[in-house]
C-alpha positions as CSV (number, residue, x, y, z in Angstrom):
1,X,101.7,79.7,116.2
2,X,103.5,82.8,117.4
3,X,103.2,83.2,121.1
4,X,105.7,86.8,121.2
5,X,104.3,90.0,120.8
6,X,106.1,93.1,119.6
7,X,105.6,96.3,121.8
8,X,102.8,97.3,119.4
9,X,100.7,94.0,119.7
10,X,101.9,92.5,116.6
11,X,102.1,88.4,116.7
12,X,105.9,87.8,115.7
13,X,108.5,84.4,115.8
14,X,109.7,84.4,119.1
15,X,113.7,83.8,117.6
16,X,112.9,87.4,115.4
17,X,114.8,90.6,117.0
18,X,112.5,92.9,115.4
19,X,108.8,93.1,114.2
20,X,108.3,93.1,110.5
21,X,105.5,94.6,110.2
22,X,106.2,97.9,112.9
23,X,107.6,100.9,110.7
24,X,111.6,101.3,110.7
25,X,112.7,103.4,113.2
26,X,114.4,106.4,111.0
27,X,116.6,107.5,113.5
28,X,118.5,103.7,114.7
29,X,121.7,104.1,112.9
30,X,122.3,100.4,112.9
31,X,119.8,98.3,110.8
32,X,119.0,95.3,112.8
33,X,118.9,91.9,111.3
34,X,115.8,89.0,111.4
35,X,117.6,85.8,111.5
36,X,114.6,83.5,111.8
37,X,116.4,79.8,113.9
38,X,115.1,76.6,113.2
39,X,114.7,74.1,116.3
40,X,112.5,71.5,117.2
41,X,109.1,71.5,119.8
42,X,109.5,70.0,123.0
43,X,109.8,66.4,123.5
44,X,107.6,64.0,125.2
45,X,104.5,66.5,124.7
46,X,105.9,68.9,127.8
47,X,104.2,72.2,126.6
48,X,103.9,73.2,129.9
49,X,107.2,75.1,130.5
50,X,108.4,78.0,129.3
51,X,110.3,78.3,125.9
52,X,113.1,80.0,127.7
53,X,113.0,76.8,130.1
54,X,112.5,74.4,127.7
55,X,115.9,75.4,125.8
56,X,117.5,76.3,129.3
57,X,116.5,72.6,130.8
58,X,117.9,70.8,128.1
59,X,114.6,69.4,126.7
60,X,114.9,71.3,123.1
61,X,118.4,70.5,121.5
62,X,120.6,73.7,120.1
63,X,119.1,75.7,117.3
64,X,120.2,74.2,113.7
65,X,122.4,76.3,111.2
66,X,120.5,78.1,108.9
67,X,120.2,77.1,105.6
68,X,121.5,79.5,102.8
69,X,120.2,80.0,99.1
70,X,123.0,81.1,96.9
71,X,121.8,82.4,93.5
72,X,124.0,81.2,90.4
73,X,124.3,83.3,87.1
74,X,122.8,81.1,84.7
75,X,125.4,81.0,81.8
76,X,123.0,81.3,78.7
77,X,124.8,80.7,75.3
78,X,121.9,82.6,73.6
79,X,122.5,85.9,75.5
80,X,123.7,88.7,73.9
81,X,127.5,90.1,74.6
82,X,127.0,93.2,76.7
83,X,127.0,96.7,74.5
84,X,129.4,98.9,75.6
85,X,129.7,102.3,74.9
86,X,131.8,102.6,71.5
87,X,131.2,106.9,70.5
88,X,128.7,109.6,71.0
89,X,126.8,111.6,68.9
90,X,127.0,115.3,70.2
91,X,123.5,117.2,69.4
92,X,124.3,120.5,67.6
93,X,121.0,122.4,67.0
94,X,117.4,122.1,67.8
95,X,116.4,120.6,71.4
96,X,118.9,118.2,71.6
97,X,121.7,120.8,71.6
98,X,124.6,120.1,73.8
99,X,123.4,117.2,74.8
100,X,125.1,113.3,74.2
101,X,124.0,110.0,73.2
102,X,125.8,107.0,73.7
103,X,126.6,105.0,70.6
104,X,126.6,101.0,71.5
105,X,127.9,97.8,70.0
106,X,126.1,96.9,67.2
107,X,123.1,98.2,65.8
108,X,122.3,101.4,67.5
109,X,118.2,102.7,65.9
110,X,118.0,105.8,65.3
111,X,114.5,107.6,64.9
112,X,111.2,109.4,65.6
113,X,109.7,106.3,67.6
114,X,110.4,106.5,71.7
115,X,112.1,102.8,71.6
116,X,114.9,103.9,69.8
117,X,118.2,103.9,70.8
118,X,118.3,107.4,70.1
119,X,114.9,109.3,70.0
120,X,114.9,112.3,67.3
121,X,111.9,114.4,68.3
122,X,111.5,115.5,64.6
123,X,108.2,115.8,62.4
124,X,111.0,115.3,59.5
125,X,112.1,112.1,61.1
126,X,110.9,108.6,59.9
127,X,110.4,106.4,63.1
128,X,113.2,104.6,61.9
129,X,115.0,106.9,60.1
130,X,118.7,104.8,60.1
131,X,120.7,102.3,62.0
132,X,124.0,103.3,63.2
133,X,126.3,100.0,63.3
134,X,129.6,99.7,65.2
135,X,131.1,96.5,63.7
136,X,134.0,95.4,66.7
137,X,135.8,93.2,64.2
138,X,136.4,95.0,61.8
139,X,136.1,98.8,64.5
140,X,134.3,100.3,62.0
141,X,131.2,102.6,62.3
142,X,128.9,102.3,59.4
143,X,125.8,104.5,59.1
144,X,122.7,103.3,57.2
145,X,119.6,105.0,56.0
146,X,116.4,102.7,56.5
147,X,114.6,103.6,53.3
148,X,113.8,107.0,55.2
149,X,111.4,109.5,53.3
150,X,113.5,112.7,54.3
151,X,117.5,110.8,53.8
152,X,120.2,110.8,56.0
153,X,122.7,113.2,55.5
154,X,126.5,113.3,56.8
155,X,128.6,116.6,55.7
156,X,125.9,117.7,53.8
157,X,125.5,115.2,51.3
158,X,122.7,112.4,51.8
159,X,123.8,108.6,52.1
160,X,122.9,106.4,49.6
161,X,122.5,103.8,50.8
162,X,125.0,103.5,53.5
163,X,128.3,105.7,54.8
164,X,131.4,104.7,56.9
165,X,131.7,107.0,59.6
166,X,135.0,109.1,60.7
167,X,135.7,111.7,63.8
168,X,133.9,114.9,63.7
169,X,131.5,114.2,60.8
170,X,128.1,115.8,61.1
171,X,125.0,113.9,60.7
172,X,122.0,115.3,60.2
173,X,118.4,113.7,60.5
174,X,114.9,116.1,59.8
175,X,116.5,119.3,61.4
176,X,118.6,117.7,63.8
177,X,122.2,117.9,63.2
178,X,124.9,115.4,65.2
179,X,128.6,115.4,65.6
180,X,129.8,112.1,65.8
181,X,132.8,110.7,68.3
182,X,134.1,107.5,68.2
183,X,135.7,106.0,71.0
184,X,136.6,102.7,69.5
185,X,138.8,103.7,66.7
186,X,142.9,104.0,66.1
187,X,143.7,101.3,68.3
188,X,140.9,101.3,71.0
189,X,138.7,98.7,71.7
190,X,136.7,96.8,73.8
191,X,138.5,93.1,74.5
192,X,136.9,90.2,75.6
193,X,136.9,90.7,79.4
194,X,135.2,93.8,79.2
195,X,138.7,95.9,79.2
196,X,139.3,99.2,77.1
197,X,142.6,98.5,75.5
């Protein structure tokens, strides 16, 4: 059991510096550190002296090192590569003008519903409108309607039922129109480690 007290009452380990449960002093510019030591009671039953004693006296032996968990990355085979950023699609009109949306690697949803990868608050939006893939094998963007009621349109002329995608062409989805821009194309690419090439 605890036998220190903090200068507000708490009960605290005698080896702590500071009490945990006190608020954090806002204006210390140095954050203290709680190294908690591990040592053993006193021997032969001698409860009698002080802890400071006890240590001082020779009766409790030096305090062990600390123990250390490390965490480990677990490699998992069945986890997906990471998705970089490959393009944008640049909003042109309606609510979304001006601003950007990252296009990732592989299948990028885009729609009406809130869980896609790129949200189209449009009543003439199905809630998933198309799929915009960027295949890193081959670097090519391939745009795909998903049996929408409304089409997908690029340049003006609706996708049947899929379009490769090129620099500067204009999708548009219900009222919303997107310029696309690739990053991954003519050379550039994501490699292995993670490096733009």
């Amino acid at each position: 059991m605890a036998d220190k007290r903090c200068d507000n009452g708490h009960f605290i380990d005698e080896s702590w510096d500071i009490c945990p449960y006190c608020p954090a002093q806002l204006e210390s510019a140095e954050i203290p550190i709680v190294r908690p030591s591990r040592f053993e009671g006193p021997r032969n039953g001698d409860h009698s002296l002080p802890a400071s004693e006890r240590r001082a006296g020779g009766l409790v032996p030096a305090p062990l090192p600390i123990d250390r968990t490390v965490t480990v990355n677990k490699l998992d085979s069945q986890a997906s590569p990471k998705r970089y950023v490959v393009g944008w699609l640049v909003g042109l009109s309606g609510s979304v003008r001006g601003e950007s949306f990252p296009v990732r690697m592989g299948r990028n949803v885009l729609g009406r519903d809130h869980r896609s990868d790129i949200s189209i608050n449009d009543d003439q939006a199905s809630s998933h409108h198309a799929d915009l893939v960027f295949r890193p094998d081959e670097r090519r963007f391939i745009l795909m309607d998903h049996n929408s009621t409304n089409g997908t349109f690029v340049n003006d002329s609706e996708i049947e039922p899929r379009r490769d995608l090129q620099r500067d062409d204009v999708i548009r989805i219900g009222s919303h129109r997107f310029l696309f821009m690739p990053l991954c194309q003519n050379g550039t690419y994501w490699d292995d480690e993670g490096v733009l090439k």
